[in-house]
Backbone as JSON, one array per atom type, in Angstrom:
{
  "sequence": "XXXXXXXXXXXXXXXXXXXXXXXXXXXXXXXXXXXXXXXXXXXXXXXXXXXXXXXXXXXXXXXXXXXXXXXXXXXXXXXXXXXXXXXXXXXXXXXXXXXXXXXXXXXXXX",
  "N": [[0.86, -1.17, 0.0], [0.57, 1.98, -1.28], [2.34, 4.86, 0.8], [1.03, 7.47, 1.03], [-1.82, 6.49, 1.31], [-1.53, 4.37, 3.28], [-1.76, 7.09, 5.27], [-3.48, 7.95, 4.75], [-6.0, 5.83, 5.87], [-4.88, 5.18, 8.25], [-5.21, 8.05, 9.38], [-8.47, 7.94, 8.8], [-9.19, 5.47, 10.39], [-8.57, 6.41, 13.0], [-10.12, 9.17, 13.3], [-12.5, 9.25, 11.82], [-15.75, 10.34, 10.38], [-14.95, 12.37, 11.01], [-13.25, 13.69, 9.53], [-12.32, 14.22, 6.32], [-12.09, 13.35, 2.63], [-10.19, 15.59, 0.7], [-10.82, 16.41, -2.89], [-10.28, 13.76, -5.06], [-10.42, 10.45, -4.56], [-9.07, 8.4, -6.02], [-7.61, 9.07, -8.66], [-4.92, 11.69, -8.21], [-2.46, 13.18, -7.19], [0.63, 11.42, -5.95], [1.53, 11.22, -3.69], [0.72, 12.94, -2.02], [-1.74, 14.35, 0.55], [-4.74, 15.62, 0.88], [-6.38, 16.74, 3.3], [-9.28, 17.23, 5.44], [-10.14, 18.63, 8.56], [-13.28, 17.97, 9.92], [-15.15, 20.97, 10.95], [-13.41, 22.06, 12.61], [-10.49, 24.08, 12.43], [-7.7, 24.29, 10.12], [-5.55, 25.91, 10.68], [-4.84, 26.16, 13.08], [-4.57, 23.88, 14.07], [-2.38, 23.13, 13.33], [-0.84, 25.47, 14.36], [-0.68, 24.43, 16.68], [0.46, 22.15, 16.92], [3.59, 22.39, 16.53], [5.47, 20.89, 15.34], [4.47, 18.67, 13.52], [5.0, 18.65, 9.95], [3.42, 20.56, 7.86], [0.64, 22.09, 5.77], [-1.78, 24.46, 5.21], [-2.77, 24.94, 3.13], [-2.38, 26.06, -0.73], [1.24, 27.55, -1.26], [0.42, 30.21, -2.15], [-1.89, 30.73, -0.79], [-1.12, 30.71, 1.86], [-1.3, 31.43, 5.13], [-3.74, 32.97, 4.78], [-6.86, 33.4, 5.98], [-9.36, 32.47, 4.82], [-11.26, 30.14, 2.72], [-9.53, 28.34, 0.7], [-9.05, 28.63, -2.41], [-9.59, 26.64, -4.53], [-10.79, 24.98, -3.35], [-13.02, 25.67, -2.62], [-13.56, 26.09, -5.4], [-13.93, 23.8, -6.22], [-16.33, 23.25, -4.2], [-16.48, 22.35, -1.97], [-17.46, 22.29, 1.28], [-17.74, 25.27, 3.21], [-17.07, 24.94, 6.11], [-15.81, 22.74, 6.1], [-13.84, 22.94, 4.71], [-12.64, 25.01, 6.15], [-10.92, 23.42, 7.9], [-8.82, 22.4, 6.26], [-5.76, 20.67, 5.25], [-2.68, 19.63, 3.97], [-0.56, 17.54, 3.28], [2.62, 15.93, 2.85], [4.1, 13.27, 1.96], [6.99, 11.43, 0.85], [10.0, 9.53, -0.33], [11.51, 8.8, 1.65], [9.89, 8.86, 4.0], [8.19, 7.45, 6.38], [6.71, 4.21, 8.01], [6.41, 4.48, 10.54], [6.92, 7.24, 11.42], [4.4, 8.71, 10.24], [2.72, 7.26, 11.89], [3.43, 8.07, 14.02], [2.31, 11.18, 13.55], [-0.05, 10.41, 13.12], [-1.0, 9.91, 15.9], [0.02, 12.24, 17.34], [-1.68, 13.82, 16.31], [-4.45, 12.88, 17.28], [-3.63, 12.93, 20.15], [-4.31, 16.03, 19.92], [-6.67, 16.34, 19.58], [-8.15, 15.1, 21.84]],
  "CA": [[0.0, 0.0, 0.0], [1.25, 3.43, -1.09], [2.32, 5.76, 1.67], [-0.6, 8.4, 1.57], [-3.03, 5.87, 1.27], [-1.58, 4.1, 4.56], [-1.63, 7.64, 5.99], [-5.6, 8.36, 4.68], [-6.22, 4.71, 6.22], [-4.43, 5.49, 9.52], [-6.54, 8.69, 9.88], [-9.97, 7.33, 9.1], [-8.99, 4.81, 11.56], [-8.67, 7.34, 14.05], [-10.9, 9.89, 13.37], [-13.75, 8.32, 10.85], [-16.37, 10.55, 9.74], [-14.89, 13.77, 11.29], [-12.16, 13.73, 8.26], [-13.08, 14.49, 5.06], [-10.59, 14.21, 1.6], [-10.56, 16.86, -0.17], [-9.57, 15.88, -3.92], [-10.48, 12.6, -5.69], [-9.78, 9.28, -3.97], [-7.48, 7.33, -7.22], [-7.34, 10.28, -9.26], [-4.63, 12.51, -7.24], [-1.34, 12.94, -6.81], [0.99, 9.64, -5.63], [2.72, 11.83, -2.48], [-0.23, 14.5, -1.47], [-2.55, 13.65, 0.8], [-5.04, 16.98, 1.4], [-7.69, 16.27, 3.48], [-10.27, 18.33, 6.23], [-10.9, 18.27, 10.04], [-14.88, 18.66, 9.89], [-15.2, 21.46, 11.9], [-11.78, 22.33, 13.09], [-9.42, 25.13, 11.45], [-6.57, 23.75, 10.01], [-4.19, 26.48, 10.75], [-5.05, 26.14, 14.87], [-4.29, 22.61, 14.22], [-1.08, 23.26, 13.11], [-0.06, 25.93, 15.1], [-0.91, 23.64, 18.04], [1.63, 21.0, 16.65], [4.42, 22.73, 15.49], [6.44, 19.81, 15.05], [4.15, 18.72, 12.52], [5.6, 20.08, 8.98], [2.36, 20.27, 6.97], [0.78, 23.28, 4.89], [-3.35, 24.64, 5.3], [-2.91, 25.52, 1.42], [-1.18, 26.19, -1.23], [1.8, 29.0, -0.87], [-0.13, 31.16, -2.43], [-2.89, 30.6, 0.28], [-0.68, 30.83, 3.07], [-1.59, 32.82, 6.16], [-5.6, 33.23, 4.69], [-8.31, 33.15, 7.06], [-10.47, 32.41, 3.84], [-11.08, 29.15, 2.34], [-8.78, 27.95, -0.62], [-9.59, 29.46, -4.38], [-9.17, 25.77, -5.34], [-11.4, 23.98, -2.24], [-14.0, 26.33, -2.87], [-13.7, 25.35, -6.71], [-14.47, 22.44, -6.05], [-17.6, 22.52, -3.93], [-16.16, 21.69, -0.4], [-18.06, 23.57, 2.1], [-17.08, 26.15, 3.94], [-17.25, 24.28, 7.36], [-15.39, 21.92, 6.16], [-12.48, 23.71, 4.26], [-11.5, 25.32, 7.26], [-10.51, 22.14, 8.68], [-8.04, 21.41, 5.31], [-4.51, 20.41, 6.03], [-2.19, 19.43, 2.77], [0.36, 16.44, 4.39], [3.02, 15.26, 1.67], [5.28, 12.21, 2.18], [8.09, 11.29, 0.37], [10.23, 8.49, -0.57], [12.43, 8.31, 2.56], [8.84, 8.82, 4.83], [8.69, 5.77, 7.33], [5.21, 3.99, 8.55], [6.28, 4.97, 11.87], [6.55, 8.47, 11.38], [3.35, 8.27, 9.8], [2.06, 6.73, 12.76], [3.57, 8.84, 14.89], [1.97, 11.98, 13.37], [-1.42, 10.32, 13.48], [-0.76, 9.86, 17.31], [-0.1, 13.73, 17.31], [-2.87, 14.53, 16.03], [-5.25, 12.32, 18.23], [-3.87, 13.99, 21.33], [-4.57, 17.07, 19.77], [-8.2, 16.33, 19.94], [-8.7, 14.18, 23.02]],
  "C": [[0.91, 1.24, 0.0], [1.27, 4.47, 0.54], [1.16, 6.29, 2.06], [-1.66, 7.33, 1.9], [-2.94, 5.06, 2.45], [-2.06, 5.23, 5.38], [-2.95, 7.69, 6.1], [-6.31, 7.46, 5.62], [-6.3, 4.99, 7.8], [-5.42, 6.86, 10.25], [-7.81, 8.29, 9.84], [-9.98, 6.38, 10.14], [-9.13, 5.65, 12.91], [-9.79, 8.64, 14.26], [-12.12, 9.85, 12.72], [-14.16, 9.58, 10.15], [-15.82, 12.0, 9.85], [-13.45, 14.34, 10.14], [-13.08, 13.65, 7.26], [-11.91, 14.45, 3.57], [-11.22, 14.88, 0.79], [-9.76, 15.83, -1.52], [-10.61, 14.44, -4.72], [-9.83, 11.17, -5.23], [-8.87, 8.38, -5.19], [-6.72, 8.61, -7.96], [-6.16, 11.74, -8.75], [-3.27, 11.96, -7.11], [-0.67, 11.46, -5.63], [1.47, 10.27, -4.16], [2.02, 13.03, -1.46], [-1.29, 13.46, -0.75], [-3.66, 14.9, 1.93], [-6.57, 16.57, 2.04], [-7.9, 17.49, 4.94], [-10.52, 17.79, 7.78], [-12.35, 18.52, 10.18], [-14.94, 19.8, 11.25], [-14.51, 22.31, 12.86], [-11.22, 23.27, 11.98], [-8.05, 24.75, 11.65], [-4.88, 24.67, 10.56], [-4.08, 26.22, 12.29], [-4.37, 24.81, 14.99], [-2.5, 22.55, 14.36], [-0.14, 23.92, 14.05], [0.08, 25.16, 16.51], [0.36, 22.69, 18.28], [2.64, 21.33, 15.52], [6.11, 21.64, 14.55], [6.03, 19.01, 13.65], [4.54, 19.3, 10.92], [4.56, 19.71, 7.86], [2.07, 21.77, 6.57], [-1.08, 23.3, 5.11], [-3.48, 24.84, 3.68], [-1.91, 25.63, 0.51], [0.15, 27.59, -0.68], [1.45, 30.19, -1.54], [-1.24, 31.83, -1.49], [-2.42, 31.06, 1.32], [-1.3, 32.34, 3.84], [-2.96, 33.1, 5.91], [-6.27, 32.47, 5.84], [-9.31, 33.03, 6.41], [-10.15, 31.4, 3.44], [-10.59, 29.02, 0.64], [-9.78, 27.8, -1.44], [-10.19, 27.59, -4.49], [-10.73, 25.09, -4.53], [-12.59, 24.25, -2.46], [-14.82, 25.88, -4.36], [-14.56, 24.14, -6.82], [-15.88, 21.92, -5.55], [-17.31, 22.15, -2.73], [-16.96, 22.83, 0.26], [-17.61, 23.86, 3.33], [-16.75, 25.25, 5.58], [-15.87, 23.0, 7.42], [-13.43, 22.13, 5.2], [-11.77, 24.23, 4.57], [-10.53, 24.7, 7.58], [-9.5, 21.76, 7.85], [-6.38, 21.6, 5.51], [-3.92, 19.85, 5.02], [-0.8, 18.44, 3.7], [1.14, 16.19, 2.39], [3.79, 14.33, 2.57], [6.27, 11.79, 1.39], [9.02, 9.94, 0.12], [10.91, 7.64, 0.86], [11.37, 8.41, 4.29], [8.66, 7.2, 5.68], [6.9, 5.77, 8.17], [5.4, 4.92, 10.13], [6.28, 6.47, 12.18], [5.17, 9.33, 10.95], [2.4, 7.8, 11.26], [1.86, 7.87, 13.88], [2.62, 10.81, 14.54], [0.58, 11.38, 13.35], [-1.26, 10.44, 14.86], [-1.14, 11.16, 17.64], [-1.54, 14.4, 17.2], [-4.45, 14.16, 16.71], [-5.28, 12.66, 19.42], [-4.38, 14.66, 21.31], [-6.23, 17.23, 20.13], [-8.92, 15.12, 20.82], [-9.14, 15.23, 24.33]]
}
C-alpha cells in the first residue's frame, strides 16, 4: 500500500467521519494527501503541533483566514475547508513516522 493511502487509512482509523478528503480518492497525486478536520481550522491545528511540517494551502494561500480558491472550486463547504490540512510524504517517509503523526494529532483532539 502506497504511503498516503496508509496515511488516509491510519486517519480514518482514528478519526472516521470527522475527516473528510478533499480531492479525488485514485485520481490525485501519488505523495499529497489533502484532506479536512470537519469542523476544526486547520491552521489552529497546526499551530498547536508545530512539530508537525504540513501546509493549510497552497503558498499562495498561506496565512488566509479564507477558504482555498481551489477547495471552494471544487464545492467543499465552507465548514469543512476550514478544517483542510495538505500532508506530503516522500520516498524516505517511514510507517512509523506516519504513525507517529497520526498519534499527534489524536492527542490534539482528546
Amino acid at each position: 500500500m502506497p504511503k498516503r493511502d496508509y496515511f488516509y487509512e491510519k486517519l480514518l482509523e482514528a478519526f472516521g467521519s470527522n475527516i473528510h478528503l478533499n480531492g479525488d480518492a485514485v485520481h490525485r497525486l501519488p505523495n499529497t494527501l489533502n484532506i479536512s478536520f470537519v469542523g476544526k481550522n486547520g491552521t489552529q491545528i497546526l499551530a498547536a503541533l508545530p512539530e508537525i511540517c504540513a501546509s493549510t494551502g497552497s503558498a499562495c494561500h498561506s496565512c488566509s483566514k479564507t477558504i482555498s480558491p481551489v477547495l471552494a472550486a471544487m464545492g467543499v463547504e465552507e465548514e469543512i475547508a476550514l478544517g483542510a490540512i495538505r500532508f506530503s510524504v516522500g520516498r524516505y517517509t517511514t510507517k512509523q513516522e506516519i504513525d507517529t503523526v497520526v498519534n499527534m494529532l489524536k492527542e490534539h483532539f482528546s
